[in-house]
C-alpha positions in Angstrom: 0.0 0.0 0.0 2.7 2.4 0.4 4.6 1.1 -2.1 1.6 2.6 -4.4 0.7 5.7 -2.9 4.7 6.6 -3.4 4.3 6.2 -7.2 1.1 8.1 -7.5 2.8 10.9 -5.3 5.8 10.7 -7.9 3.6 10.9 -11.2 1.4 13.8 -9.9 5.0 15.4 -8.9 6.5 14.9 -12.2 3.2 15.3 -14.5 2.8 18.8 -12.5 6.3 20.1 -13.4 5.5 19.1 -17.2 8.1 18.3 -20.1 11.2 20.2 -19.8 11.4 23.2 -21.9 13.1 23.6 -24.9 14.3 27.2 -25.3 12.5 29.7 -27.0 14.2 30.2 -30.1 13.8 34.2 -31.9 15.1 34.8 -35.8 17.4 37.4 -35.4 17.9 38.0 -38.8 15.1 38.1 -40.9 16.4 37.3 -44.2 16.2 40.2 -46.1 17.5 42.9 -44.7 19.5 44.1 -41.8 16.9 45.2 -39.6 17.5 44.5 -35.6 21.2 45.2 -36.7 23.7 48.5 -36.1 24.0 49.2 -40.0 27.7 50.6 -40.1 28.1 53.7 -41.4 29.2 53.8 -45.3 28.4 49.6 -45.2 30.0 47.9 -48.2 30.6 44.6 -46.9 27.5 43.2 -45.1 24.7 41.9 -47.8 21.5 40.4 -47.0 18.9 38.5 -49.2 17.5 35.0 -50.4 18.1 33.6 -46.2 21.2 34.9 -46.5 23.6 37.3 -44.6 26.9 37.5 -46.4 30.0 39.6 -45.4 33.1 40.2 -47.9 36.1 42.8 -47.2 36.6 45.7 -48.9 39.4 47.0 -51.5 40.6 48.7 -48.3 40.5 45.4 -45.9 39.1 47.8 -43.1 37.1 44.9 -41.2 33.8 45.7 -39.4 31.6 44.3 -36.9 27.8 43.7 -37.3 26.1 44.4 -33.9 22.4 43.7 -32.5 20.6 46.2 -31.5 19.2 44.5 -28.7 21.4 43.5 -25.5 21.2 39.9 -24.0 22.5 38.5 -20.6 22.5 34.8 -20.7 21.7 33.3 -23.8 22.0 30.8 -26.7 22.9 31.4 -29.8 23.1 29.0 -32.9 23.9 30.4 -36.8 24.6 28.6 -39.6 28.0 29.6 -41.6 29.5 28.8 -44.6 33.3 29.8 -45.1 33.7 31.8 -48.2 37.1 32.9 -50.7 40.0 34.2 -49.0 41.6 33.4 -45.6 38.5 33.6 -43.8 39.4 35.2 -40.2 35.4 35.8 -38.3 34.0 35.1 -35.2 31.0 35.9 -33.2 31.7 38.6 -30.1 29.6 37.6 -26.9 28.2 41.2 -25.2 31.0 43.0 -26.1 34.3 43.6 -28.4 36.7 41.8 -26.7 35.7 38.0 -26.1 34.5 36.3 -29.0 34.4 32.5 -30.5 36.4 32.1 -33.9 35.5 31.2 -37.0 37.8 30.4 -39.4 42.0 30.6 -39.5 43.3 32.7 -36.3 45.6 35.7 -37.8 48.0 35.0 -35.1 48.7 31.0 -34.9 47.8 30.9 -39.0 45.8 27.6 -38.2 41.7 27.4 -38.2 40.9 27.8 -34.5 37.1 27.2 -34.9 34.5 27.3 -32.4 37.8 28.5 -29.4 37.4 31.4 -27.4 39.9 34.5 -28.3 40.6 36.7 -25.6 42.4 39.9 -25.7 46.0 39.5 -23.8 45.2 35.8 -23.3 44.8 34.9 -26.9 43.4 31.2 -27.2 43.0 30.3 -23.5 41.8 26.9 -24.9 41.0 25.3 -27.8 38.1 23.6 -29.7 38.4 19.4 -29.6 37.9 17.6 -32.5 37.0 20.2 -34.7 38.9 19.5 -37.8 36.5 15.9 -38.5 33.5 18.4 -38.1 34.2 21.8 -40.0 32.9 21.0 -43.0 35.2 23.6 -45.3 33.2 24.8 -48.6 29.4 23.6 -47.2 27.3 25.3 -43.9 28.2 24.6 -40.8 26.3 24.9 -37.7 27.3 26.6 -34.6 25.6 26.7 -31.1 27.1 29.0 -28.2 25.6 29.1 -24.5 26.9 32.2 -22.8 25.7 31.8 -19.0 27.0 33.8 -16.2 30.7 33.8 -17.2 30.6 30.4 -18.5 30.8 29.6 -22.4 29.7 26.5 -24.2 30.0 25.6 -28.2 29.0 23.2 -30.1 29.7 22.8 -33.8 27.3 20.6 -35.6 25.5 19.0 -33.4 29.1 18.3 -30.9 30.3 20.4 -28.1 34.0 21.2 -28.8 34.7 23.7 -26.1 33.6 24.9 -23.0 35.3 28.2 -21.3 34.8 30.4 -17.7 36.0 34.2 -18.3 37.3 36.9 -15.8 35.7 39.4 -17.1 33.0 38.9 -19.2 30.0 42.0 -19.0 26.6 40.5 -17.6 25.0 42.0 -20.7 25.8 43.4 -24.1 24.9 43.1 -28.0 25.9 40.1 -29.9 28.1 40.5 -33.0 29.6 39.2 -36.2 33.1 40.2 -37.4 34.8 41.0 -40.4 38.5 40.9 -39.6 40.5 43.7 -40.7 43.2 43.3 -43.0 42.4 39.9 -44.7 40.5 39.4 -48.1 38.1 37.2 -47.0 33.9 36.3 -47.8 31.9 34.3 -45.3 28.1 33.7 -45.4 25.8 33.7 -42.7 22.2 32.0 -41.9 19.5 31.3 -39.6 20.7 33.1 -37.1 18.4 32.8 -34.0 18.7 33.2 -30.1 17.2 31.9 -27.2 17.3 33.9 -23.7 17.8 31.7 -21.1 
């Protein structure tokens, strides 16, 4: 008898708390244009249209950064990418300009450091495992970051490769994509959505 009442005390438990949730995932990109985005001023290198958000360099190789308009504390973030012509040199900055998860070939170890964190003064604190049998090179790729607290988490296509606790990470800030400065470089950008946690 108490055996039973136990069990019916668990499944009214665990029917009341429900499924757990999956995250509430928002299109940040629309597609089309670059509204919800900081358009930079004089933009030649940021492009969007057909699903797609492409960035190339200039004659100039200036770099720029595409930045959300909206702020976000903790968060996930997933993007597809597809690496373009050039030595592509991107990443994704996480609430501000100075920590950001690479895409691409790092300008300073001239090797793809992919889905690692670069950190001003620290450089590569660690690196992305097992990335090379994942990165597919000339199709999309998928990329998933959790930033929570001072903790961050990637995964690229469907593994997690890296996981990373900053100093001195803001508690909230914009999200944005980079064009590295002084490469000739192309990479194309898609489904770009975010989930606040």
């Amino acid at each position: 008898m108490g055996t039973k009442l136990l069990v019916v005390i668990i499944l009214l438990f665990t029917s009341a708390l429900g499924p757990a949730q999956e995250p509430e995932w928002k299109r940040i990109f629309n597609g089309k244009n670059l509204k919800g985005w900081v358009e930079p001023e004089n933009n030649i290198w940021w492009r969007a249209g057909k699903g797609v958000l492409s960035v190339k360099s200039g004659p100039a190789k200036k770099g720029s950064i595409l930045w959300t308009e909206k702020e976000y504390r903790d968060f996930t973030l997933q993007a597809d990418f597809r690496m373009g012509a050039g030595t592509v040199d991107s990443g994704i900055f996480l609430r501000n300009e100075k920590e950001q998860i690479q895409i691409g070939i790092s300008g300073s170890l001239k090797r793809d450091m992919t889905g690692s964190p670069y950190i001003p003064g620290k450089g590569y604190p660690v690196e992305a495992e097992g990335v090379e049998g994942l990165l597919r090179g000339d199709d999309w790729n998928t990329m998933r970051i959790q930033a929570q607290g001072k903790e961050y988490v990637v995964w690229l296509n469907g593994q997690e490769v890296m996981t990373y606790t900053s100093e001195h990470v803001p508690d909230k800030g914009p999200i944005g994509l980079q064009l590295h400065p002084g490469n000739e470089m192309s990479i194309d950008f898609r489904n770009i959505m975010v989930a606040e946690l």
